[in-house]
N, C-alpha and C positions, 0 to 999 in steps of 0.2 A: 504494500500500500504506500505508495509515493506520498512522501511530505506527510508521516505521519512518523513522532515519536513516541518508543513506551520507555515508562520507567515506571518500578514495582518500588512503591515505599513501605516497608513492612515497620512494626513497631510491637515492641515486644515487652514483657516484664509481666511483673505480678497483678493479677487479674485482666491486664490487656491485651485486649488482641489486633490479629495483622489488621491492614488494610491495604486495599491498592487502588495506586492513582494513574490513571493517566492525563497529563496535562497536556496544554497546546489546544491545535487547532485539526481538527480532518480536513484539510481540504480540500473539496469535493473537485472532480474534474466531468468537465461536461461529456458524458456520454458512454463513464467509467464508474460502475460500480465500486461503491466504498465497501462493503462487503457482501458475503453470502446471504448472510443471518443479521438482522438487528433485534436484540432482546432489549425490550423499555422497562424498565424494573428492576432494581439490584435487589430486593427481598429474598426471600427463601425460594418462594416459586422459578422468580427470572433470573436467579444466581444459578442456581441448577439447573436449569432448560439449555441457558447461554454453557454450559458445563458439558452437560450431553452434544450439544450441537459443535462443541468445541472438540471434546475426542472424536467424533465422528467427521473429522475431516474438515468440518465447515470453517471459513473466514466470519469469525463472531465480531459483532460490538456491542457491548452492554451497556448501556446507558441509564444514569438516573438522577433526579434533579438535586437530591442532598445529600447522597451516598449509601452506599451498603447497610442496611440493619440503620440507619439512623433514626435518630430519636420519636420521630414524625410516622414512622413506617409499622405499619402490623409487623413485621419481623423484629423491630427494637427491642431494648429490652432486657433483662435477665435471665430466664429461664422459661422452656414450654415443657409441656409432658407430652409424654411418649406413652401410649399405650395401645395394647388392641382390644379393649372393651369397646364392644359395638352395637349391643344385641344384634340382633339378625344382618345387621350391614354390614355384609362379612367382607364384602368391597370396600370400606375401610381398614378393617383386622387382617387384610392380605396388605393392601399398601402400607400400613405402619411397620408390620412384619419383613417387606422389602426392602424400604427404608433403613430399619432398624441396623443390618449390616453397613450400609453406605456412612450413617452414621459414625458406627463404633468404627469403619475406618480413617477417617476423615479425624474422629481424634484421636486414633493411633499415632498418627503423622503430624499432626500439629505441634505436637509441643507443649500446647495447653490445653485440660482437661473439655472437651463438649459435650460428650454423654457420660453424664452419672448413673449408673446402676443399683440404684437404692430401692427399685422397686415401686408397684403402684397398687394401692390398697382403694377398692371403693366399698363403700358400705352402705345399707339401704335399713330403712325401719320397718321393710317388709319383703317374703319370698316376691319378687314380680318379674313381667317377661322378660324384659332387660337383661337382668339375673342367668333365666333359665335362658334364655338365646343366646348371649354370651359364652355359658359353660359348654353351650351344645354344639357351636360354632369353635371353640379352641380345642373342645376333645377332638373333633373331627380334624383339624391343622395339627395335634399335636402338641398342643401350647402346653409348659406344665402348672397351670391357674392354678389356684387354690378354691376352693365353696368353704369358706370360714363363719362359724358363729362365733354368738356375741362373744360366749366363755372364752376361745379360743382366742379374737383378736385383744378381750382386755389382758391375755395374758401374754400377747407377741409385744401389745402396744399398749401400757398401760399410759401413756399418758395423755392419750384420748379417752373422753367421757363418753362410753356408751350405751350412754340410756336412750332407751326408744328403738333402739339399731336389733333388727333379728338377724342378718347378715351380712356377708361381707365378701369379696373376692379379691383376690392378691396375685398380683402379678409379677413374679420375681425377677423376669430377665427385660422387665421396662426401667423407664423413672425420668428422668430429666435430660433436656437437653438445652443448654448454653446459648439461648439464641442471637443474642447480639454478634459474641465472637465468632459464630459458628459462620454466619453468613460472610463475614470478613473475610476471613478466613479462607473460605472458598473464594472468593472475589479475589484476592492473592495467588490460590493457586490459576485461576481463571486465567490470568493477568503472566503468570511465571510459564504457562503452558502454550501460551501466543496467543492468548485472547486479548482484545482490545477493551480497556475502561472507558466511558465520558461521562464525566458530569458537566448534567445538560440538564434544558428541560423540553420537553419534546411539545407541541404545540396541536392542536388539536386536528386529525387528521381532516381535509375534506378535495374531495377526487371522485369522479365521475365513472371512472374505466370500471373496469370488471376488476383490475388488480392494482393494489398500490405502488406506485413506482419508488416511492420516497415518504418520510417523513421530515419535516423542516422544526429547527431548534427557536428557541425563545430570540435569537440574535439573529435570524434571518436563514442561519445556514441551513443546506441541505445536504441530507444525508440519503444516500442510494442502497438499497441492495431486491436479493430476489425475493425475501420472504422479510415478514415483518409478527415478536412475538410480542404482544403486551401484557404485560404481568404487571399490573400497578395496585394491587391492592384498591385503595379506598379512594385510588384518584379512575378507575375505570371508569364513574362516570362522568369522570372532569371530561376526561377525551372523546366521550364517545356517549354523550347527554341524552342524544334521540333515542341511543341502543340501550344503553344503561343505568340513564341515569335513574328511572323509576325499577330498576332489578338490582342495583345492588347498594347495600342500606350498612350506611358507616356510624356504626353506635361508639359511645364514648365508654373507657372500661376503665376499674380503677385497680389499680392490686396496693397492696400494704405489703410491709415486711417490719416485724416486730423485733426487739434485740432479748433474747432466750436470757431467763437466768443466771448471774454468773457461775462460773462452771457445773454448770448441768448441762452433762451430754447425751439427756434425753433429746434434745431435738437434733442432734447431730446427723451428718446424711451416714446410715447402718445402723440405726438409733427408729429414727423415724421415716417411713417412705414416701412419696409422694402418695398422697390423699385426693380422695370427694366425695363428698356427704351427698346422698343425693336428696335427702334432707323431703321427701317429698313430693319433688320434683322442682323444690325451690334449690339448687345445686350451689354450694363453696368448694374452693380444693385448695391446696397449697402445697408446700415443699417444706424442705427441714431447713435449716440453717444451710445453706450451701453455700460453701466459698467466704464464709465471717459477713452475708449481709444482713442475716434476720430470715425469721422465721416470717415467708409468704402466706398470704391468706387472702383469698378474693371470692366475690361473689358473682357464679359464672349465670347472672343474668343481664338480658343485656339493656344497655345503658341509651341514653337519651342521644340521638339524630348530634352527629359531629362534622365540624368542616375540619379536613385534614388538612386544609393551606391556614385557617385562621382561629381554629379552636386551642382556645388557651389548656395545660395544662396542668394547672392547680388542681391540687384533691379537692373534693369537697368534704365538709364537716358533717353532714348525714352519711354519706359512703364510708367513712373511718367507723362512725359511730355505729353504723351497722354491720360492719364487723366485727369491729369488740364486742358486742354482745354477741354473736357467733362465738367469738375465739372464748368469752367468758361459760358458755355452755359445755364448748367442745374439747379445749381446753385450759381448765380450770388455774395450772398453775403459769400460765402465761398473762391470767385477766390482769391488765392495770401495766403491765408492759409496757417500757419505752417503744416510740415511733422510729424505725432504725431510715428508713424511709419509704414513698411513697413513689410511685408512675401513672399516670393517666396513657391509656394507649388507646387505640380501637379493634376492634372487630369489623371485618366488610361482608356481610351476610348475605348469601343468598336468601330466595323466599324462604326455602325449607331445611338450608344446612347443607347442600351438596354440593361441591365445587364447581366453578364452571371453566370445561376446557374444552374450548369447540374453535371451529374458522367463523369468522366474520361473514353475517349473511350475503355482503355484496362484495368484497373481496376476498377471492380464494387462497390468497398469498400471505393471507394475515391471519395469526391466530389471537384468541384473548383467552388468558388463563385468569383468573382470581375467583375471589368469595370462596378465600380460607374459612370463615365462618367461626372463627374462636379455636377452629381443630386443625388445621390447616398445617402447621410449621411441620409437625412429627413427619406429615407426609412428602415434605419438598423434595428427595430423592427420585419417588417412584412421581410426581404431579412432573417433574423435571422431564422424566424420559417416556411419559406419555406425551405431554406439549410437543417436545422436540420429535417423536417420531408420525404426533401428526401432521407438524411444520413440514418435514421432509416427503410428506408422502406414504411413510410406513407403516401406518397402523392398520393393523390387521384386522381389530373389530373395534368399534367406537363403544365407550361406557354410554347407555341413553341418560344414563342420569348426570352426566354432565354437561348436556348439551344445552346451548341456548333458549332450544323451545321449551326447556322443562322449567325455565326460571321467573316467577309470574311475579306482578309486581304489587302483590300482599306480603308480609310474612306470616309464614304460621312454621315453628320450630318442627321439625321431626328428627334433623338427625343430631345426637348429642356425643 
């Protein structure tokens, strides 16, 4: 690619992770495509797509307006869980499972820990389908779950209060993963493997032809190639308002993290595993102390309509408050806990909970991936090399449930 430079800036130490930049200018030549692939998104989705497209031969550029995993983006952040509880949507419990390898190797090679195996514990105040579709979906894969009562978890985990709780299921080869550094991370190797970085911002498409020739940046420029992916999380319906703006629904989220007792290594990650209550169907989860920030605790419902260019994010004083009393039911000796701190982030939902990764109804050369839906990160491996093998041409059978026509523009939650 003429008159293009890369240079990988990585940054390393305790608790930080890579990133990579490429600065300068593309600049474009009339009549010459500037690459194969263009991926708009550096999140979990378009970090990994831009990944797959990149070992597979392709001339990639990844592009995104404030960087990898930042602040702003559904993939920011400290931590997401990893697991294959699905009840019957076993088209999630195969992707986590596929993932789950891509995962644990990605932190092999890093240097710095991205998937913690501390496990994921959910518990319910009653036998319900969830429960039995889940057991019945992991016997069949193989998975080695756990069906745990109450006696059993107060005695794995006594420092959860389990009153009300008739069951519980454990899953021991899940638990956490790192999601800030993770995405970075890959964006470095992206970047060290001949992939091209831009922080850009990409400008809203509008083209007549049957297929997109280009995408052009906030600054005039234009960028070429043959195939175009969009993974922008909560901004798809920035770009594309007539197609999405009424299907995909960017709610505000809050999580806490509380600072544990001094030395009490009850909540420590081998101590305590990732958790969720499902409390009813009023659903919290959290994690143990990972990494010295505090013990997380959020409430996985979802949060009030957000602008991802202009939504401020200050915790609110009801979201904290309604936790502590969670955290003061569930766990007893953390009520009254310093604030270790706090993140407002979003979720970008489809109607129902199901991803959307399809082509563009009027251009065949474009794909759009997003509406992670709060469950989203675990899967960026296997969302990755499904995108990229529709981009190319190879998908052998399309998932219907991730297709544009399935995405209507009410919510009504099904998949958790």
């Amino acid at each position: 690619m003429t008159g293009i430079s890369r240079r990988s800036l990585l940054k390393s130490g305790a608790g930080a992770a890579a990133a990579a930049a490429l600065p300068g200018s593309l600049r474009a030549q009339p009549g010459r495509l500037d690459a194969d692939t263009i991926v708009i998104g550096a999140g979990v989705f378009g970090a990994w797509t831009a990944t797959r497209l990149r070992e597979g031969g392709r001339r990639v550029i990844l592009i995104d307006a404030w960087g990898p995993a930042n602040a702003r983006a559904s993939s920011g952040g400290e931590s997401r869980m990893t697991r294959g509880s699905y009840g019957a949507d076993e088209v999630y419990t195969r992707m986590a499972l596929d993932s789950l390898g891509e995962w644990r190797a990605l932190s092999a090679r890093s240097g710095l820990p991205i998937f913690h195996q501390i496990g994921v514990l959910f518990f319910f105040p009653e036998v319900q389908p969830f429960l039995e579709d889940t057991m019945r979906v992991h016997r069949r894969l193989g998975l080695p779950t756990e069906l745990l009562d109450a006696a059993e978890m107060r005695r794995r985990f006594p420092q959860i209060d389990f009153a009300g709780i008739a069951a519980g299921l454990f899953e021991p080869g899940f638990g956490a993963l790192m999601a800030r550094r993770a995405v970075q991370i890959l964006v470095a190797e992206f970047v060290r493997g001949g992939g091209f970085y831009r922080l850009a911002q990409v400008t809203p498409p509008d083209w007549s032809g049957a297929e997109l020739p280009h995408v052009t940046l906030a600054n005039g420029e234009i960028l070429r190639a043959n195939r175009f992916v969009f993974a922008c999380g909560p901004w798809l319906g920035r770009l594309f308002p007539a197609l999405l703006g009424h299907r995909i629904f960017p709610t505000r989220q809050e999580v806490f993290f509380f600072a544990p007792p001094p030395g009490d290594a009850r909540y420590e990650p081998g101590q305590l595993p990732g958790w969720a209550d499902f409390n009813a169907g009023d659903m919290y989860y959290g994690f143990p102390d990972l990494e010295g920030r505090g013990v997380k605790l959020a409430h996985d419902r979802h949060g009030p309509p957000i602008d991802p260019d202009t939504g401020d994010r200050l915790p609110s004083a009801p979201a904290l408050a309604e936790v502590r009393a969670f955290m003061a039911q569930r766990f007893p000796a953390l009520a009254g806990r310093p604030l270790s701190e706090a993140r407002v982030c979003q979720y970008e939902n489809s109607s129902n909970g199901d991803f959307l990764i399809d082509r563009h109804p009027s251009w065949q050369n474009v794909v759009l991936v997003g509406a992670g839906s709060g469950h989203g990160f675990k899967h960026g491996p296997a969302v990755g090399r499904y995108a990229a093998d529709l981009a190319r041409g190879q998908l052998r059978a399309a998932e219907p449930r991730f297709s544009l026509a399935t995405k209507a523009e009410e919510q009504h939650r099904a998949v958790h």
